[in-house]
N, C-alpha and C positions, 0 to 999 in steps of 0.2 A: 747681425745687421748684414745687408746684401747690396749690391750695388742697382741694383735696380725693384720697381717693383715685382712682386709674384705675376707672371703674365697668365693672359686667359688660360682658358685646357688649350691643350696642344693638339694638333691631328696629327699628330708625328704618336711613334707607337713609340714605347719604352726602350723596345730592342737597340733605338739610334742612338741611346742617352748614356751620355759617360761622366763618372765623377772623378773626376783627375784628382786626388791628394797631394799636393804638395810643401815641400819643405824646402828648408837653405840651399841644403847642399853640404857638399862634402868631397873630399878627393877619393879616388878608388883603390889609392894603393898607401900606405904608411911611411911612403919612401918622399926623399928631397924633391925629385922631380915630380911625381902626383903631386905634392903640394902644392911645389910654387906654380904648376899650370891651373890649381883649383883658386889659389889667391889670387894669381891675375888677371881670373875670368871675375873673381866675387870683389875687389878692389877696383877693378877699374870703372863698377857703376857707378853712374853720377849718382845715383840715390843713397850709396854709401859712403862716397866720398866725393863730396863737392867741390872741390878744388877747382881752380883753374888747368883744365887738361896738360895744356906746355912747363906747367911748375909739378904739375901730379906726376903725366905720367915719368918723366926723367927720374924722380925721387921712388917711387913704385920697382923701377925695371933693374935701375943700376943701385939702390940702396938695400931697399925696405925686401926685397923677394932675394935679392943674394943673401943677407942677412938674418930672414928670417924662414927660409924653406927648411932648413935642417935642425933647428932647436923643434918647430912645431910638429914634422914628421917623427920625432922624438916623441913626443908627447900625445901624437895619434897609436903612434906603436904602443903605447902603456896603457891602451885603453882597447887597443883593436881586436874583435873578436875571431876568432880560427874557425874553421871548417868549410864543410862548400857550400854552406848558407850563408856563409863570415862575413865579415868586412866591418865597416865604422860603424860604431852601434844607432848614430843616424840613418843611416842606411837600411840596416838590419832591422831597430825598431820601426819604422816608418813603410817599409815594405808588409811587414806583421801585420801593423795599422788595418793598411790598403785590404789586406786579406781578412782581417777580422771584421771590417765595414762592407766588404764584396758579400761576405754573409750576411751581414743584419739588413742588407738593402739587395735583395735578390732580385729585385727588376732595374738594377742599374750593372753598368758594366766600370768597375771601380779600379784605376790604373795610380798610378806612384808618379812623383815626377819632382824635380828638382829646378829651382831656381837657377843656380850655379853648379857645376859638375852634369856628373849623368845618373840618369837617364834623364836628358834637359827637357825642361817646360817646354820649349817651343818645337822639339823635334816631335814631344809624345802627341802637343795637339795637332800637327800634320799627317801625325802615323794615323793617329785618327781617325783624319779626315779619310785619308785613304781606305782606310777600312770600311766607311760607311757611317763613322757619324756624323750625326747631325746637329744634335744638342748633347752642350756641353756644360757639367756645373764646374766650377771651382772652386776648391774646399781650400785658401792657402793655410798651414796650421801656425799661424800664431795668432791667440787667444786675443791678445792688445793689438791695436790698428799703428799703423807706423809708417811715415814717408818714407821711411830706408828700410822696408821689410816688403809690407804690403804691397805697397803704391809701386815696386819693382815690379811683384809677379803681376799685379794691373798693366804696369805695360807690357806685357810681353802678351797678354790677354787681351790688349789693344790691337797690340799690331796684326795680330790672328785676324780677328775682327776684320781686318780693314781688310784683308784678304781671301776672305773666306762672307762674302757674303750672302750665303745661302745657310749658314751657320748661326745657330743662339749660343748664344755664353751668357752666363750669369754665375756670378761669386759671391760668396762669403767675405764680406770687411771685416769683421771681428765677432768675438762672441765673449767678451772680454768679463761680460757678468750674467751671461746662460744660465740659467737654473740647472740644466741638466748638468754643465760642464764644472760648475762650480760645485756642485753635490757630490759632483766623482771626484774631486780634488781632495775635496773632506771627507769625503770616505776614504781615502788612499791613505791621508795623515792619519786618520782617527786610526784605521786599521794597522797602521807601522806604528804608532803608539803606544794600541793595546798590546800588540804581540811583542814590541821591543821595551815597553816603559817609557812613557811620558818623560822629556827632557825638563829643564828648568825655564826653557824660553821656546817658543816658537819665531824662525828667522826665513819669512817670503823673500828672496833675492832674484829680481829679476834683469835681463840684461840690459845695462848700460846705454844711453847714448848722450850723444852733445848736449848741452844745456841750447844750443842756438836754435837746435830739431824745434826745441820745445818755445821757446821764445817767440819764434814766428809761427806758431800756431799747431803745429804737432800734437795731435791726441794723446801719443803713449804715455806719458808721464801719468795724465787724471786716471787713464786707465786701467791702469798698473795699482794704482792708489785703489780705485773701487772693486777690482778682482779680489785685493789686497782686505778690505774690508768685509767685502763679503763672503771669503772663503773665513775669516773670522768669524763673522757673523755664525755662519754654519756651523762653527765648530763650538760656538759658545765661548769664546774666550775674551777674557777681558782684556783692557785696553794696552795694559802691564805684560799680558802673558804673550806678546807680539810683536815683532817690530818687520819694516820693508828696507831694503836696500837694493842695493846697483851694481853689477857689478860687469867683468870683461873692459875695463877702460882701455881705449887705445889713442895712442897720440898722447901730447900736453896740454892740451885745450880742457875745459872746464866740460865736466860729464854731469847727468846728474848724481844728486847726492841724497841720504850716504851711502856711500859705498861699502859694500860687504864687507870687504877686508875691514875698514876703522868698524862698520859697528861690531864685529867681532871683539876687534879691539876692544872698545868701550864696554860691553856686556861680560868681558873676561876683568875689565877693571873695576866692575860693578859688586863681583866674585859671584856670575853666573858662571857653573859649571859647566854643565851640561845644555848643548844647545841641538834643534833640531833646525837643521835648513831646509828646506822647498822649495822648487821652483818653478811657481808655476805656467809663467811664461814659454815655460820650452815643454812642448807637445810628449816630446820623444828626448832621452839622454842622449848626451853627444858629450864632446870634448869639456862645452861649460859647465856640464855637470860634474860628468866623471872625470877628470882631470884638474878643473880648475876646483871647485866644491869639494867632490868626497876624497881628493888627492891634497891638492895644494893647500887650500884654505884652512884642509883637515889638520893637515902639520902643523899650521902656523897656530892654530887655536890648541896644538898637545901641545907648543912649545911653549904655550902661555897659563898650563894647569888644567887645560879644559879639555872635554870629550865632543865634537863633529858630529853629529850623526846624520847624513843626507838621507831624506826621503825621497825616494826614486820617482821619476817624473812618469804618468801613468800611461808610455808606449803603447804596446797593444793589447791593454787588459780589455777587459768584456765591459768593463764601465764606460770606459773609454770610446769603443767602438756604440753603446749603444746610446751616449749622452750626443755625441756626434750623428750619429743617424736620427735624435727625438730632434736635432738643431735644424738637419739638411732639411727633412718634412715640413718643421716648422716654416720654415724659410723658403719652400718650393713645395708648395702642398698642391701645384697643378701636376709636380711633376714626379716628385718623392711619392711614394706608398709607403 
């Protein structure tokens, strides 16, 4: 789905066209301080947390970020990758992405860019501009549509807009049940399957948010739910051999449910062994994968007699890049080849 229609052909030539890829975000260094400067740029959006600013920010500056910058820089370090390509494997995978889709789309000029952290959304579409472009798509990479995900990089894709009126923007809302993206999903499972053996359950976990997102009208929940089905559907699997959960809760407020962690729980009290989790909500592994999933979650399901097994989220495999390039066409066939 896109935020607008497909416009007529363009008389603008391809050369001026750029597809921005963007993600979360991430901090650039493993250390206390990259963190707490990457959580107080990604915290302080209203789209993620809606607080009353004068009660947020007070509780953000002198609680939650003295408190919480050095447990998570801990747990970026266990996951961080070395060399001079290195860094948060958000980063790492989602740069790959950007180069794997720069190839299967050769008349577009295909850049990275970040929500929160850097390289930021809003610095890259000015660098842009400077360069010479003109048209510009927006690819954000989460699959399900979301107030506190999407509707962020929309604004920043707003305010561009207002500023750059000589400028087209057009983006990607979601692709939440893509033919192309949900084939490469099943293909990813099927083929970690064949090659590792079939677990006793298959476990979609996607991440978390307020039950309230969803109450006043928030898409991601149904979303999640029909990715959820139809990455099923594809795989052939009956209704027994699957289940969907939620998980990264933060705060005490009511998230949706269930949450990974219990259905863990309950699937190990069931005397499922062996469990495979997926997630296909996240584009590219980051922390909720690799830390929370194939680290944390993994522990708690050995301390319970069970074996973990994460299926890696399909970064910048060639599926990947070419299920998103059949989407961007689809979606901009004045302007994709």
């Amino acid at each position: 789905m896109t935020d607008t229609a497909p416009l007529p052909a363009s008389p603008f030539g391809l050369p001026d066209t750029a597809l921005v890829v963007v993600n979360l975000g991430t901090p650039d260094a493993a250390t206390p301080t990259a963190v707490r400067r990457y959580l107080a740029e990604f915290l302080h959006d209203h789209r993620v947390v809606d607080m009353t600013r004068w009660l947020w920010c007070p509780l953000l500056h002198f609680v939650i970020l003295p408190l919480r910058s050095r447990p998570v820089a801990h747990k970026y370090a266990s996951i961080w990758i070395d060399g001079a390509d290195g860094g948060s494997p958000l980063a790492v995978h989602t740069r790959g992405l950007a180069r794997a889709l720069d190839a299967e789309l050769p008349g577009l000029r295909v850049v990275d860019a970040m929500r929160y952290g850097q390289p930021s959304l809003a610095d890259t579409l000015e660098r842009l501009r400077s360069e010479g472009i003109r048209r510009f798509l927006v690819l954000p990479l989460y699959p399900q549509y979301s107030t506190s995900t999407t509707a962020s990089i929309a604004d920043v894709v707003d305010r561009f807009r207002a500023s750059a009126p000589g400028c087209e923007l057009r983006m990607v809302k979601d692709y939440h049940v893509d033919a192309g993206w949900v084939g490469a999903v099943a293909d990813a499972i099927g083929s970690h399957r064949e090659r590792e053996g079939a677990g006793d359950h298959l476990l979609m976990s996607f991440h978390g948010l307020p039950q309230r997102f969803v109450d006043r009208g928030d898409p991601y929940q149904a979303q999640c739910e029909a990715s959820a089905a139809a990455i099923a559907a594809a795989l052939g699997l009956p209704a027994d051999a699957w289940s969907l959960s939620y998980q990264s809760r933060f705060g005490r407020e009511q998230w949706l449910s269930p949450s990974t962690e219990d259905t863990l729980k309950a699937l190990a009290a069931r005397g499922v062994t062996r469990v495979d989790v997926v997630a296909p909500g996240f584009a590219v592994d980051c922390i909720e994968t690799l830390e929370e999933i194939a680290m944390m979650l993994a522990e708690g399901f050995a301390a319970q007699g069970g074996q973990l097994r994460y299926i890696p989220s399909l970064n910048a495999d060639a599926r990947h890049a070419r299920a998103l390039a059949s989407l961007l066409r689809a979606s901009f066939p004045d302007t994709v080849a």
